[in-house]
N, C-alpha and C positions, 0 to 999 in steps of 0.2 A: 274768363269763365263765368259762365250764371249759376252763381249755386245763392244759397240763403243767406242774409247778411249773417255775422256771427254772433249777433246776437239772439240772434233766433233760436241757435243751435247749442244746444246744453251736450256737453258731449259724457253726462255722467249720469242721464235719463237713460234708461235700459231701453231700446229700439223695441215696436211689435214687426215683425217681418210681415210684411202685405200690407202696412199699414201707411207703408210712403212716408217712414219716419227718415228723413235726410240724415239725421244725426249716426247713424252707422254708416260708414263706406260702404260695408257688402251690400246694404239694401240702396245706397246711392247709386252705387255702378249697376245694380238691375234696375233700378226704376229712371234710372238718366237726369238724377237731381241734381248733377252736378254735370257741365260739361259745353264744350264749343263746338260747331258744326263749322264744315269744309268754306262755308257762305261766310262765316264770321271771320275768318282767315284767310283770304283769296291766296296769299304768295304764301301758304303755308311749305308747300313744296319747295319751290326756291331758298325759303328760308330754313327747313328744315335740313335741306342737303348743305349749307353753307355754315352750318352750325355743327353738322357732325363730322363734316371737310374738316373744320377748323381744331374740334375735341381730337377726330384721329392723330392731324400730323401732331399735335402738342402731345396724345399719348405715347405717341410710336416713340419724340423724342426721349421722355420720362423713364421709358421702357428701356429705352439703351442704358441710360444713367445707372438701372436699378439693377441691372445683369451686369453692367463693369463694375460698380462698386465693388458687388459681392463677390465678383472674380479677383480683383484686386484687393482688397483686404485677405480672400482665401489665402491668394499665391503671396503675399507679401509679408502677414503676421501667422499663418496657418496656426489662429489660437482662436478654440472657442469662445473665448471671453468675449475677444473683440468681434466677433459675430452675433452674441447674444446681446453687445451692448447695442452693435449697430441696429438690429432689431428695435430695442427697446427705443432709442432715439428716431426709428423708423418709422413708428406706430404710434407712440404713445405722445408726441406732442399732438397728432391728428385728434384722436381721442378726445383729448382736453379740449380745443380751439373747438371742436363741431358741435358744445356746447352753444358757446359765443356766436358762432359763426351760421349757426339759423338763425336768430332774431337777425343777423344781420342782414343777409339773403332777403325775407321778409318786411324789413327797411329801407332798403339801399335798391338801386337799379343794379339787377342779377348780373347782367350783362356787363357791368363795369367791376362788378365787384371778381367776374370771373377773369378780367383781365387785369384787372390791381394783382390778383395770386398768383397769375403767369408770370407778367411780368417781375415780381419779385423773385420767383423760381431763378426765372432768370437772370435776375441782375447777381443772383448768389452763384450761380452756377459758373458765372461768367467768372467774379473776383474769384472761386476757388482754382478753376483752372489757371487766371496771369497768378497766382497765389504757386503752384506747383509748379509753371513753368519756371519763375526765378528760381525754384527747388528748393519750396518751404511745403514741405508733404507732410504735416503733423498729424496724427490720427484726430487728435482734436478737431483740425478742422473741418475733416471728411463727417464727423459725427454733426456738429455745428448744418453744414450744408445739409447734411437728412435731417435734423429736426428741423429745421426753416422747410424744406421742402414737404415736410410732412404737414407742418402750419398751412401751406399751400392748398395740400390736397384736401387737408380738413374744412378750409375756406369754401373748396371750388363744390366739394362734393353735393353740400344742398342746396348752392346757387345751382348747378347744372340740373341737379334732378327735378327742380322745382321750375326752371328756364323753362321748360322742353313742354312742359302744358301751354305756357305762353304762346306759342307759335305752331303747336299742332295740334289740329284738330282731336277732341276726347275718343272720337273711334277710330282713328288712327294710329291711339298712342300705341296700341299692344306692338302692332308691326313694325313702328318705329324702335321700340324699342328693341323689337326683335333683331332688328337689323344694326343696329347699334351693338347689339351683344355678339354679333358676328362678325362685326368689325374690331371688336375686343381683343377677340379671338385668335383675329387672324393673325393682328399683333403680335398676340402670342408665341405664334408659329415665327413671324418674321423678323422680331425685334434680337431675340437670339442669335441669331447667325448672323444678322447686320453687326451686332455690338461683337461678337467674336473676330468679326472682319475687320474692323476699324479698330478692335481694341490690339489686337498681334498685330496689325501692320503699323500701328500706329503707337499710340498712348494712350491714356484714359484722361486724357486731357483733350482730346481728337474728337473723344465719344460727347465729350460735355461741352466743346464749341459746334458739336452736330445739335443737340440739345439746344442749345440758344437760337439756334439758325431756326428750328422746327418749332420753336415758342413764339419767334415774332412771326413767322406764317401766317400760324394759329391766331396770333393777335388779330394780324391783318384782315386775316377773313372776319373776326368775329367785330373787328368795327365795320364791317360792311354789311351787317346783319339790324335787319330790322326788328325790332320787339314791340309789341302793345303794351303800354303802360301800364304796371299794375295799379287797380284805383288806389290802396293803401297807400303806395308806396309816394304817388301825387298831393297826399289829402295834407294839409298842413294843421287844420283847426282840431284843437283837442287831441291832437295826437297822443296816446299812449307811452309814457318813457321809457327806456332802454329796460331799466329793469323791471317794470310792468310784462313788458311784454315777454322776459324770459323766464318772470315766474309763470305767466299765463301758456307758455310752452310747455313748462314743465307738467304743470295742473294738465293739459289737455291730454299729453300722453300717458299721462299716471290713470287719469278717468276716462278715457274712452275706453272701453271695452275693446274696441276691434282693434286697435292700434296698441294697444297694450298685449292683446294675444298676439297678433302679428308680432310685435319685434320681441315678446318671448318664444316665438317660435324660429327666427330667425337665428335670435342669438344658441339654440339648442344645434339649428342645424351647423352652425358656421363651427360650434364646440366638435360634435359629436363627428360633421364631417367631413368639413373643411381640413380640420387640424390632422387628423389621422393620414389621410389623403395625400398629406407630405409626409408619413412614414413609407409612401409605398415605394419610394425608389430605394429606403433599405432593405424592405422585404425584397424589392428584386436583388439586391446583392447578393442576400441571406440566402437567398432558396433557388435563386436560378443562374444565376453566375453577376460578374463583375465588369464583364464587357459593355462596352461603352453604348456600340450599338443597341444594346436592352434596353438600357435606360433611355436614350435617346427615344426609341421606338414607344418605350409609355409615356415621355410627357407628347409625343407626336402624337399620341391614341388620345391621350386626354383634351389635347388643344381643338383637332380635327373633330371631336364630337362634341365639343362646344360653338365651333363655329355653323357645325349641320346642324347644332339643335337649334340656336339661333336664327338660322338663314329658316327652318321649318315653321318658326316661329310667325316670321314675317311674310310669308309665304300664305301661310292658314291663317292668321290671325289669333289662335289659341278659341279656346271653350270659352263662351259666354259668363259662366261661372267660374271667375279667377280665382275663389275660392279654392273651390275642388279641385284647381291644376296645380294648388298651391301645396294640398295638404297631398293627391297622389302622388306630386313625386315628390313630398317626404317619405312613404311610403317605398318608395322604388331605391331612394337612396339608402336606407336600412339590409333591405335585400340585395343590392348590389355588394352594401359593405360583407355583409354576413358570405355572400359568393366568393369575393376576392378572398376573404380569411379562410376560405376552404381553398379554395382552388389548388391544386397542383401542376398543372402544365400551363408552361408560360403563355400559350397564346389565348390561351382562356382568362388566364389572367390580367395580359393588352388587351383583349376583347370586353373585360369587364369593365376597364378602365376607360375605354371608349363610350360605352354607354352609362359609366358618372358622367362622363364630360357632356353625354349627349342630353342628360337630364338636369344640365345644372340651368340651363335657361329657362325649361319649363318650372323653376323655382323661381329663379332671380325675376324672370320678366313679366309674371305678372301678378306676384309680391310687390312691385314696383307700380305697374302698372294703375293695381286696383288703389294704391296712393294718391298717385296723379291724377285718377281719374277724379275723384270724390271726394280727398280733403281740401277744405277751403285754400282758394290760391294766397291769401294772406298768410295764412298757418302753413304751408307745405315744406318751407325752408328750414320751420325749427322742429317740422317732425322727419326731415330726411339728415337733419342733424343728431338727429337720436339715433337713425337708422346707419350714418355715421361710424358715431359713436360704439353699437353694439357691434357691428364690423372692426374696426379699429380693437378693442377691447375682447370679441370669441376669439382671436387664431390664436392671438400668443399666449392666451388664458389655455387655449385648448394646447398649444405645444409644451408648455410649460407643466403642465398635467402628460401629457402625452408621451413627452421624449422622454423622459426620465424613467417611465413604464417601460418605454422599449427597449430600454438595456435591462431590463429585470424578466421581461417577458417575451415570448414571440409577439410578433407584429401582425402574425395570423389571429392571435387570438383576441389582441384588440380590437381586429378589423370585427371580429365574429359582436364583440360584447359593444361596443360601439354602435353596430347595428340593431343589435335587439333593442339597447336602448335606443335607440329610432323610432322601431314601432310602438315601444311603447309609450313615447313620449307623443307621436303622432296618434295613438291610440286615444292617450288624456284630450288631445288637442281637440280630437273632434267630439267627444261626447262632454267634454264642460260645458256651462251654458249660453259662453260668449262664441265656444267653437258651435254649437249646434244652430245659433242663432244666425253665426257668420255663412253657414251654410246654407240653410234656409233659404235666406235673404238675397245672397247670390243666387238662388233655383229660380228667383219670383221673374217672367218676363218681362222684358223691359216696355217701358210702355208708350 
């Protein structure tokens, strides 16, 4: 990418919008101060499909793993303990390592570092299953393999988001990513009823040597992937050390203005609606019956309109001002909450649940997006580690706040209060003066 060396760039100088100050992303991505053209990347395509070839089969495997656990701990201890721990060993070693694990991404070659994490995934995955075929099933070690795996995904999460600039073109990124997010999706849809298929017919040791087989794929494709070298990552002379450079992460995220409201808005929405959004299969118990089909039917509604928001994503390329697609559908997510907590017949209620799903990409993708587009590709890794982090750290903050409500209150009314607090935290968002600036700044054409 061509953006400004970083020393140029104070990221704690308040931006003027129109002013062409690079140090804000939102005025970045309007004025094109950071970024690569189609010319600069000729096999971008080649290499972009070979990369997200490679992220699908390794996710779809991940995905089985992550629906038998939870099935097999259900059926086997049916004790919330051991699902609250599983959780906690789920999440929270990620958490911690996505500190670490951006400076890393931004020292190391991305590309190795995402298959160092695989292949560890893997080699765990592998001793847990000859582990339970000799018929040593300790819960211990089920916990042990999700924290490592979780170490994993903490590793790979800002090697990958910070890769994918590398090899695609900067007006590309929206619809790549869009299509990325609908391959997520589809996962979604399909990893389910794959991991139910093999998990009954089979074992859950069936599901975690399918896992391994879909991680060296994934390998495979992804050493046959080309990358441009980051200049940082080549330069030897004077290099900055480990821990330089992870205080200088922390310093950037703390004092950028836009990157500091960005992942304080992220982590609001992931609290306020993320978290809730897993109470909604009690409210369907609660209020509209217990049948299996219901429930099936709303995570179908949910998945299905993430994959259409996705796919429209990539199709349109989204608004120029990723800003505003960023803060409407916080907006839209308030109002849909506030709808579901009213609702009373069920297929308004599936119907509501289909258009979260259908707005969660017009959030996700170009919240991401406007990232990639405009922070330094030196810096990307230890600020998609933060971004990480604040994932890893809203849901279980938010369930943990959340579930404990829901046995004390309807799940309608959370949905209702949940959502006001939406708009009004969306509300703050846009008239502070990092949100007003952010918006601005994205209106300015590009030039």
């Amino acid at each position: 990418m061509t953006t400004p060396p970083p020393s140029a760039v104070d990221p704690a100088t308040p931006p003027v919008p129109g002013a062409g100050n690079p140090s804000d992303p939102a005025e970045a991505a309007a004025t094109g101060a950071a970024g690569t053209t189609e010319a600069d990347l000729p096999t971008w395509r080649r290499d972009a499909t070979i990369f997200l070839s490679g992220q699908t089969v390794s996710l779809f495997g991940s995905m089985l793993v992550q629906y038998a656990i939870m099935w097999h701990l259900t059926l086997e201890t049916r004790s919330g303990a051991v699902m609250a721990l599983a959780s906690v060993f789920g999440f929270l070693p990620q958490a911690v390592v996505s500190v670490f694990a951006g400076v890393w991404a931004d020292r190391m070659d991305r590309r190795r570092l995402i298959i160092g994490a695989d292949a560890a995934i893997a080699v765990t995955t592998l001793g847990l299953a000859l582990l339970m075929l000799s018929g040593i099933d300790d819960l211990w070690l089920i916990y042990l393999a999700l924290a490592i795996r979780s170490v994993g995904a903490g590793v790979q999460m800002p090697a990958v988001a910070s890769l994918l600039p590398q090899i695609v073109p900067t007006t590309r990124l929206m619809r790549v990513n869009g299509i990325n997010g609908s391959i997520q999706s589809a996962m979604m849809l399909l990893a389910p009823a794959v991991a139910a298929a093999v998990y009954a017919s089979f074992s859950i040791v069936a599901v975690f040597l399918v896992d391994v087989v879909t991680a060296v794929v994934g390998i495979g494709l992804l050493l046959a992937l080309s990358v441009p070298p980051l200049a940082r990552a080549t330069a030897t002379a004077e290099r900055p050390g480990y821990l330089d450079d992870l205080v200088d992460g922390v310093r950037y995220v703390l004092t950028h203005t836009f990157v500091r409201w960005l992942l304080a808005l992220y982590a609001v929405v992931f609290l306020l609606v993320v978290a809730p959004s897993y109470l909604t299969p009690l409210m369907m118990v609660r209020t509209f019956g217990e049948e299996v089909w219901r429930l099936t039917a709303l995570e179908l509604a949910f998945s299905v309109g993430m994959m259409l928001g996705g796919a429209a994503i990539a199709a349109w390329g989204g608004l120029q001002n990723r800003v505003v697609m960023v803060l409407g559908s916080t907006f839209v997510f308030g109002a849909l909450a506030v709808g579901m907590g009213l609702s009373t017949h069920l297929w308004v209620f599936i119907g509501l649940m289909f258009l979260v799903g259908l707005a969660v990409p017009a959030f996700s993708t170009p919240s991401m997006t406007v990232l990639q587009e405009t922070i330094e590709p030196e810096r990307q890794g230890r600020v998609f580690g933060f971004v990480g982090i604040v994932m890893a750290v809203s849901m279980p903050l938010g369930m943990a706040v959340f579930g404990p409500l829901a046995d004390r209150f309807t799940v309608q009314s959370l949905l209702v209060v949940s959502g006001a607090l939406m708009f009004l935290v969306a509300t703050v968002a846009v008239v502070v003066p990092s949100g007003r600036r952010a918006v601005t700044a994205g209106a300015t054409p590009a030039s």
